[in-house]
N, C-alpha and C positions, 0 to 999 in steps of 0.2 A: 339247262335253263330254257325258259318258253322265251324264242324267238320274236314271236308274235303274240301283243298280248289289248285289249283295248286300252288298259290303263296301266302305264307305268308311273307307281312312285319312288321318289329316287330320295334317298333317306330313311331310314329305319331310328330314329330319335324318336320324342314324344309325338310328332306330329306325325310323323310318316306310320308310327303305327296306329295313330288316331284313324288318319284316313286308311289305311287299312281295314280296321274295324269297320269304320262307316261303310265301303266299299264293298263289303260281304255284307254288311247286313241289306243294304239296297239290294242286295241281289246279283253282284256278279262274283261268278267263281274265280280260283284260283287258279293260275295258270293262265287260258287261254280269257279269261276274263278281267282277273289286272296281276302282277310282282312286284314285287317291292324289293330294290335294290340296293342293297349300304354296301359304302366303303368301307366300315371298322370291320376288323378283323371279327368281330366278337357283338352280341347285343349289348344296349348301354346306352348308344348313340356318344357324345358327349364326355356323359358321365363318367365311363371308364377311364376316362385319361383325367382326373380332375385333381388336383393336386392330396395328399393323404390323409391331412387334418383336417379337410372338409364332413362335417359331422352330418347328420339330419338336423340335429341341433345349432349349425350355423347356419347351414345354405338357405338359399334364398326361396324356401317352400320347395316342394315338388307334388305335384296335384294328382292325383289317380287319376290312371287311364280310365276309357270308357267300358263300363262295364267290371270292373273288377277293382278293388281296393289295393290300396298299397298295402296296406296290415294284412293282405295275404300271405307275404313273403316273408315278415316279420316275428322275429319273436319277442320275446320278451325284456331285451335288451336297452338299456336305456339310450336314446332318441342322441346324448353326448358321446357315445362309444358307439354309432354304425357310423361308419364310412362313406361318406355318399358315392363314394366309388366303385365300394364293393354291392352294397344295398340295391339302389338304382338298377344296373347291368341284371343283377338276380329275380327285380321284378318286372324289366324289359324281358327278358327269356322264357319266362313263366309267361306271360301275356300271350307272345309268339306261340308259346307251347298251346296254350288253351283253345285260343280263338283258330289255330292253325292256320294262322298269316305266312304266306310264301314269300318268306324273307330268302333272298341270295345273295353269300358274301363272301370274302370277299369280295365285291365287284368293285370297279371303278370306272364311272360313268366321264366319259375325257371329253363327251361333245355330241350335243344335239344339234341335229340338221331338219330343214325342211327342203327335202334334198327332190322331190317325182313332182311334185304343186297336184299329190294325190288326195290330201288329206292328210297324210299319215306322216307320223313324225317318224326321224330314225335318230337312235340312241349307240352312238359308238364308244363300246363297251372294252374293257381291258378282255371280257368273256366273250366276245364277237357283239357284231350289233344286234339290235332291238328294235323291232317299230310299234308304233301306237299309235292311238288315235285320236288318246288325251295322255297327258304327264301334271301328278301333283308333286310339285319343286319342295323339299321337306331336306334341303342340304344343311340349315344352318346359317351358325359364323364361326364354326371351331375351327377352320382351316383358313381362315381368312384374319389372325390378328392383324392389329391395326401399330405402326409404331409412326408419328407424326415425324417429321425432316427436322433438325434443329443447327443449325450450325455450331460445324465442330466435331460435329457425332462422330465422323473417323479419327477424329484424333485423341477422344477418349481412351487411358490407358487401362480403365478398370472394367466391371461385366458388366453387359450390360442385357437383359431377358424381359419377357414378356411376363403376362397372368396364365398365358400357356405354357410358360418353359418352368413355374414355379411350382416344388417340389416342400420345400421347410423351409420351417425360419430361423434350424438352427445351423444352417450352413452361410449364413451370415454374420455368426457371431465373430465377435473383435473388427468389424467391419461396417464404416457407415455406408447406409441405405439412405438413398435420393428417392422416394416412391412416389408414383406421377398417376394423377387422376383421379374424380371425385367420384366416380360411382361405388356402387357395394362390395365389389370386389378387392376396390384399391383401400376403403375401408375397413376389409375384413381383415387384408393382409400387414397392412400398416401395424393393425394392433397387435399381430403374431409377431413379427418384426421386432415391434417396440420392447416385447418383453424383453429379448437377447441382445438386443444393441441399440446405436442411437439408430437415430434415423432424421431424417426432413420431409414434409410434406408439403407437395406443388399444385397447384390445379391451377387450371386458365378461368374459369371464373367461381365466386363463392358457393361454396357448397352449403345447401340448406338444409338441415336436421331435422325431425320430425319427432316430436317428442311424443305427439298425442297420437293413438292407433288408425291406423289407415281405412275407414272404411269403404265400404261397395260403393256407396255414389261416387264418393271419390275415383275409388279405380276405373270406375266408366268411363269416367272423366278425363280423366290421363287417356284414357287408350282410347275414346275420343278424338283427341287432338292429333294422337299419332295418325289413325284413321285418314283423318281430315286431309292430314301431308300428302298419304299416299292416292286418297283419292284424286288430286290435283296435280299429282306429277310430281312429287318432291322428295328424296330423299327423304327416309322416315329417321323422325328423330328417335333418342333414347327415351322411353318412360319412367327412367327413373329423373331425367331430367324436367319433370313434367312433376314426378310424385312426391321426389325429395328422398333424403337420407333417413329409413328409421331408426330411433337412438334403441338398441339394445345396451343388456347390463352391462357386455364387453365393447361397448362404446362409451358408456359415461365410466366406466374404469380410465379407458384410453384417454379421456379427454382428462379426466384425474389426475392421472401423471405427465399430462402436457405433452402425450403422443398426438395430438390433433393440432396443434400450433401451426397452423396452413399459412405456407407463403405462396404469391403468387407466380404465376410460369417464369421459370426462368429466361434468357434470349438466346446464351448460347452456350455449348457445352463445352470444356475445357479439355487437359490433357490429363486432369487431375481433379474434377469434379464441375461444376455450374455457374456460372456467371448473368448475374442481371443486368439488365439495361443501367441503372446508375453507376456500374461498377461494382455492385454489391458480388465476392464469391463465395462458395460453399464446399470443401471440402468432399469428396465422394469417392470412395471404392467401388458401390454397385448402383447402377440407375435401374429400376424397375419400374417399367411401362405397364401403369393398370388402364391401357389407354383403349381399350373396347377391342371389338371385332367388325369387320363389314361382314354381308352377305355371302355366303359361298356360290355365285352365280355364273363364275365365267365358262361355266361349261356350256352357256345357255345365248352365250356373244355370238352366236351365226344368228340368230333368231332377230338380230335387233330388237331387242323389246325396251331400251334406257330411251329414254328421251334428251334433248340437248343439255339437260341441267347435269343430268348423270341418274336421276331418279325412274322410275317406271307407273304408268299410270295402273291406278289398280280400280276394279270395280266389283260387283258383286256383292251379297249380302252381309259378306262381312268382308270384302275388300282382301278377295282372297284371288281373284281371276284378273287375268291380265287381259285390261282392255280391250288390247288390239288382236288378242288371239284368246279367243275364248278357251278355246284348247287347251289352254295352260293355266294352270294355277298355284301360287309362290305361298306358301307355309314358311315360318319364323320371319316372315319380311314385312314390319308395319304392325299392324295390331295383333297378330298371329305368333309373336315374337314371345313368347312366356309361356310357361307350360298349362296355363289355363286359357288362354289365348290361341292354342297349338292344339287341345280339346275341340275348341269352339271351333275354328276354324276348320278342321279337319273335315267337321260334320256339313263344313256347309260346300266346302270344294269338294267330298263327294257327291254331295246332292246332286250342285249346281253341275257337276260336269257331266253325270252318267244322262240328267236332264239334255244337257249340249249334244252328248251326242246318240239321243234318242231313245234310251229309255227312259223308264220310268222310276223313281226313287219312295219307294216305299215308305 
């Protein structure tokens, strides 16, 4: 693996081999020019680990990389019967193949320093260190679920897992499911859920449906706003909290059978299931937290790049460079956060950086 490289991206997901691409086509080579480093064992990013009954035809769009379609990798299979698990990873690998992006992996990237005040950043690696000159942050939030403190939570006697530790939803059957959170995911899986058993559904505020098609203004719009956060230093919020819920056919199914019957956050959790503030309780064998992810960032904590709030300022022409160090620039964090988002951005962190540190981007 190249020691020394001017650009290291750290991530091989949609974004990390966005910029990839961008990164070659401006003109710098592979190896001593930039590497791209992932954690996963395997190309996928992500996706490989994504639970089984994730279809093309559920998940939440996946956008062709730059330069190559998805429908390369595809046959003729109906869009309900590919896996996004297996799918996905096969057209991350073919991509790597084609464009001949200098992906190395396993790596495991444990901490950047700005260790000489040379310029040059060092990457201490599970594979020895790395220096550079710029780094595009392309880590994610797959390593970083989110489960909120509740009281009681130890004293829960049933299981309790993540949207990361979820697998089927027929290993739930005979068993009520508590399912926590209003985004798309807590949405998709509530309704797999609900076929096999009961279940209850919680969110800390109302969840708003979307019944009419989401169009482009719109979407600007939403990723807009997130933008705006990061521009100012703020923790960037979620765009689906921005976009709302869209109602698919296996939502108004769910909603049908009275799988959507939303109460709201419980206060605390018992030894034997949920309890509200009035006293209200709920019965429960499994709590499942569809409760998000944060950033996969803390490799990046010697840098101090957060601001006092906890957020990081971001600038650049799509709010992809960090501020205070030009040097760097953060993919899936803020508007860049979607696999169309993670396109866009890609293109513009390597512009703006091979720009930063003196050449020129074609």
């Amino acid at each position: 693996m190249q020691t020394r490289s001017d650009v290291v991206v750290i991530g091989a997901g949609q974004a990390g081999l966005s910029a990839g691409y961008y990164l070659r086509r401006f003109g710098l080579e592979p190896g001593a020019g930039f590497v791209i480093l992932d954690h996963s064992p395997g190309a996928g990013g992500a996706w490989q680990f994504r639970w089984p009954s994730l279809t093309l035809s559920t998940v939440n769009r996946v956008h062709d990389l730059p330069g190559m379609p998805f429908t390369d990798v595809l046959d003729d299979t109906a869009p309900a019967e590919v896996h996004a698990a297996e799918a996905v990873p096969r057209y991350f690998a073919e991509y790597e193949r084609r464009f001949e992006l200098p992906v190395h992996r396993p790596v495991h990237t444990r901490v950047v320093c700005d260790k000489a005040g040379d310029g040059l950043l060092t990457l201490e690696t599970d594979s020895g260190p790395v220096t550079a000159r710029g780094i595009i942050n392309a880590t994610g939030t797959w390593e970083r679920p989110f489960i909120p403190r509740y009281p009681g939570t130890e004293l829960f006697q049933g299981r309790q897992l993540h949207t990361r530790d979820y697998q089927s939803a027929a290993e739930f059957a005979g068993r009520h499911v508590v399912v926590v959170g209003g985004g798309i995911s807590a949405v998709q899986l509530l309704d797999e859920i609900s076929l096999v058993t009961s279940t209850t559904w919680v969110t800390r505020s109302v969840p708003q449906f979307r019944e009419e098609p989401f169009t482009a203004e719109e979407g600007r719009a939403a990723v807009a706003v997130v933008e705006d956060r990061v521009r100012r230093g703020l923790p960037p919020g979620s765009v689906v909290s921005v976009t709302g819920l869209p109602v698919t056919p296996a939502i108004r199914a769910a909603r049908a059978r009275g799988a959507l019957a939303r109460l709201p956050m419980f206060s605390e959790i018992t030894a034997d299931g949920v309890r509200w503030a009035d006293g209200t309780q709920r019965r429960a064998d499994v709590i499942l937290w569809c409760t998000g992810f944060r950033s996969s960032l803390d490799h990046l904590a010697p840098l101090r790049l957060r601001g006092p709030g906890g957020g990081i300022t971001m600038s650049g022409r799509l709010a992809t460079q960090v501020a205070s160090d030009p040097r760097i620039h953060l993919l899936g964090y803020g508007p860049s956060a979607s696999t169309i988002g993670a396109n866009r951005g890609g293109r513009a962190a390597a512009a703006e950086l091979i720009e930063h540190l003196g050449a020129t981007a074609r």
